[in-house]
N, C-alpha and C positions, 0 to 999 in steps of 0.2 A: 231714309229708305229710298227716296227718290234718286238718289246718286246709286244705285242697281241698273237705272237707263244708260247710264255712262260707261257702267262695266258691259254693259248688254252690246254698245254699239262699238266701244273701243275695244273694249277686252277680247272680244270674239274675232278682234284682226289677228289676233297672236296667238291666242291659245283656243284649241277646238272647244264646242258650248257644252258638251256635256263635261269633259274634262275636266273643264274652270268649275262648272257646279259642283263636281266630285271633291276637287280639290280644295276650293273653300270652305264646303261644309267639313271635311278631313280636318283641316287649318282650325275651325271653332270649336269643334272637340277638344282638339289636342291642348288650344291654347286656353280654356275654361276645363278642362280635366283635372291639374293641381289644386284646384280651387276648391270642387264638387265630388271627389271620388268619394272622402269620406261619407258623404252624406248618401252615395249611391252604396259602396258596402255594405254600411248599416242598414240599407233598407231593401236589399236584396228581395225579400220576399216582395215586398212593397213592385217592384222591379218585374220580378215576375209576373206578378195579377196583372199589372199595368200593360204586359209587354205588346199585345196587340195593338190596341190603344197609342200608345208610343209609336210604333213602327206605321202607323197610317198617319200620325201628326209627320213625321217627320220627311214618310213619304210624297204629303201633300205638301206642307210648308217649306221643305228643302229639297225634295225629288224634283215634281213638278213645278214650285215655284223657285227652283233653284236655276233648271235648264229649260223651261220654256222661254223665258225672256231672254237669254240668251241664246236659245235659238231663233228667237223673232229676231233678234239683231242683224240678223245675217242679212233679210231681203226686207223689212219696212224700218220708217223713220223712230228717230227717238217721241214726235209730234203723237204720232201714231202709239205706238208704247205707250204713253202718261194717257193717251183722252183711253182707249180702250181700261186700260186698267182702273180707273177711275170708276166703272162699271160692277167694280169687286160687292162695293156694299148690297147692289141690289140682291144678286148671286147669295148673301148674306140673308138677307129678309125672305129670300127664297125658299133657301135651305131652312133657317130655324122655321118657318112655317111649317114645311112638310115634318120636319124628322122633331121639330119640339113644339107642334102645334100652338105657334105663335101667327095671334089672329094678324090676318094679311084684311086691310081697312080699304074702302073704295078709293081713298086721295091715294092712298100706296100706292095702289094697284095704276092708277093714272100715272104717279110718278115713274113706276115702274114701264110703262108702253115709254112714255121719253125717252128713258132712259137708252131701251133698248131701241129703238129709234135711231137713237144719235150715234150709239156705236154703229149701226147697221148703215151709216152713213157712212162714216169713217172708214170703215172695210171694207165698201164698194166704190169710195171716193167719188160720191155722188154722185155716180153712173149706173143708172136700172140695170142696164145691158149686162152688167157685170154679177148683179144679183140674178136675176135671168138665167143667164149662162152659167151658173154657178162659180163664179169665176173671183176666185180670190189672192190678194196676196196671204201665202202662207206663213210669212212675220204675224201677220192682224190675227189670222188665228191660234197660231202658237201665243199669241196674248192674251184673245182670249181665254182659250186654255187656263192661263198661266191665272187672270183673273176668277174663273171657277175655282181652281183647286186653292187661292188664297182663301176665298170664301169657305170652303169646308173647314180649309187649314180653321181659321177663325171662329167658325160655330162652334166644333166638336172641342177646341181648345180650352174654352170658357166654359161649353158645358159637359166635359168630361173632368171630374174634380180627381187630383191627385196629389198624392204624399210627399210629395220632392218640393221643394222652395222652387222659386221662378229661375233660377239660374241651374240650378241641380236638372230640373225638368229640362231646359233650354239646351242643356248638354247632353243629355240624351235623346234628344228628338234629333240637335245635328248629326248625333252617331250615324241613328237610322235612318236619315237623309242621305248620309254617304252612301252610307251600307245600298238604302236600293238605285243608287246610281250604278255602283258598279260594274252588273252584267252591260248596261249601256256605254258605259267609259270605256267597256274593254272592245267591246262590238268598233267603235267608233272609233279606237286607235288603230285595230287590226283592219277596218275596211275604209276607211273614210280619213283621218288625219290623224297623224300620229303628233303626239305632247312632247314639243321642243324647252328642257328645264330651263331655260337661258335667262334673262334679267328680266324681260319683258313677263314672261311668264308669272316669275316669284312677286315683281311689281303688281298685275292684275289681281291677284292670287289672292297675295297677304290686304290690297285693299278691299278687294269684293268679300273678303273673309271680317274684317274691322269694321267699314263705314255701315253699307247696307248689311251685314253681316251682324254680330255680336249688339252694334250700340241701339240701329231701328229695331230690330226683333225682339229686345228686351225693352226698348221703349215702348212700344207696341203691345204688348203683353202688358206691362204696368198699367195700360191706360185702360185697355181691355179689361182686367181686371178690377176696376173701379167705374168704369164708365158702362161696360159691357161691349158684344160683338157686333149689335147695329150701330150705334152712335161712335164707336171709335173707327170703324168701318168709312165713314166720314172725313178721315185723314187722311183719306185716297184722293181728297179733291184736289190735292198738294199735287199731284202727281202729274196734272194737266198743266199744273202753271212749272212746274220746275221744270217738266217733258218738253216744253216750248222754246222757255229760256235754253236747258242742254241743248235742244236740238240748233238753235238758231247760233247760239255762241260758242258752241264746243265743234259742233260737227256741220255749220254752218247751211242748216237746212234753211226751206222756206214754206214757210205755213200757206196752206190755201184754203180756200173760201169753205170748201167741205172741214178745214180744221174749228173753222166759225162754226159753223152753223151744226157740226156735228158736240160740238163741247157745250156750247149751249143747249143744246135739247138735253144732253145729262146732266146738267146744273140744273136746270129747270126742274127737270126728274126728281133728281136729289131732293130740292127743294121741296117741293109737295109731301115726298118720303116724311123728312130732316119736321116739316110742320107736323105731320099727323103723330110721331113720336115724340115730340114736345109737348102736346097736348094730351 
């Protein structure tokens, strides 16, 4: 899943960000379609009931976590990217507390100030003046962003139960992911950059559609599914260490002392979280 930092930083040279997320999620329908249709036929009503339900997984899991990162790509580091996102779990312990009155413990709750702490670091890059002045780069927050709606993505997913197998459901949340890109894809061709089909394009496309596309998002679900939405939440921490290495050897950034000291205070975070829910 962590290779999405890479279509987020690279991919977004070639092809416009909402675009690429339109056209990816388009790519995993189409290419999981042959596979699922019967199982959606048959279960049309099923399909129905569901259809609300559906269209906000897909809005959240594929809309907004399809084209926020991709739009962070444009003005912050891939560094940035991985520690902000990492923050998804808490977002997670959040949410099920409020919306499925899952008791929030006083170690949580401390893990929780860390955690937000550390990103609050990262997006001011260790300068008050910038919290102060309100003054942020707009990548860190479109990550942010991007880390909330995985979070919803993720609670409501596990605890909304439905009739489709993991791969039938997984093809129809992509639909509606496309589907609420579109009035945006089209805004963003006609006033802002128009989508050149060319090699570069189909290359970004069909990988951000496979790697962090179809194989993380079904892994992810499996694990969910057995493990549940807090504890696999947790394999967001991947995100900090893969976000460093892309950054440093792909795109040849340099980590700074705010990348320390802000990744540690959400490990830390996690940590206290990651104890109270093993006990």
């Amino acid at each position: 899943m962590a290779s999405n930092l890479v279509v987020a930083r690279g991919g977004v040279e070639h092809v416009p960000p909402i675009s690429l997320a339109f056209w990816r999620w388009f790519l995993v329908f189409l290419i999981l379609l042959p596979f699922t249709c019967q199982e959606i036929f048959k279960n049309i009503k099923s399909l129905k009931k569901e259809l609300k339900k559906l269209f906000f997984l897909g809005a959240m899991g594929c809309g907004v976590c399809g084209a926020f990162p991709f739009m962070a790509g444009l003005t912050t580091t891939v560094a940035n990217m991985g520690i902000i996102y990492t923050s998804s779990p808490i977002f997670i312990i959040l949410i099920s507390s409020f919306f499925f009155k899952e008791k929030l413990q006083k170690t949580q709750f401390f893990g929780l100030i860390l955690c937000f702490l550390g990103v609050i670091l990262i997006i001011t890059k260790g300068d008050i003046n910038l919290l102060i002045n309100l003054e942020f780069t707009k990548g860190d927050l479109w990550m942010l962003g991007a880390a909330i709606g995985w979070a919803l993505y993720s609670v409501f997913l596990l605890n909304w139960k439905s009739r489709f197998s993991l791969f039938t459901r997984f093809t129809i949340i992509a639909f509606f992911g496309a589907v609420s890109l579109i009035p945006f894809s089209i805004v963003e061709n006609i006033f802002i950059q128009p989508v050149l089909f060319n090699e570069k394009f189909y290359f970004w496309t069909i990988f951000a559609a496979i790697s962090p596309g179809i194989v993380a998002f079904s892994l992810y679900a499996q694990t969910q599914k057995y493990l549940g939405a807090s504890v696999t939440g947790f394999t967001l921490y991947l995100y900090t260490v893969y976000g460093a290495f892309y950054g440093i050897f792909i795109f040849h950034e340099q980590l700074q002392n705010y990348h320390y000291y802000g990744a540690l205070l959400v490990f830390a975070g996690m940590f206290f979280v990651k104890k109270r829910i093993k006990n």
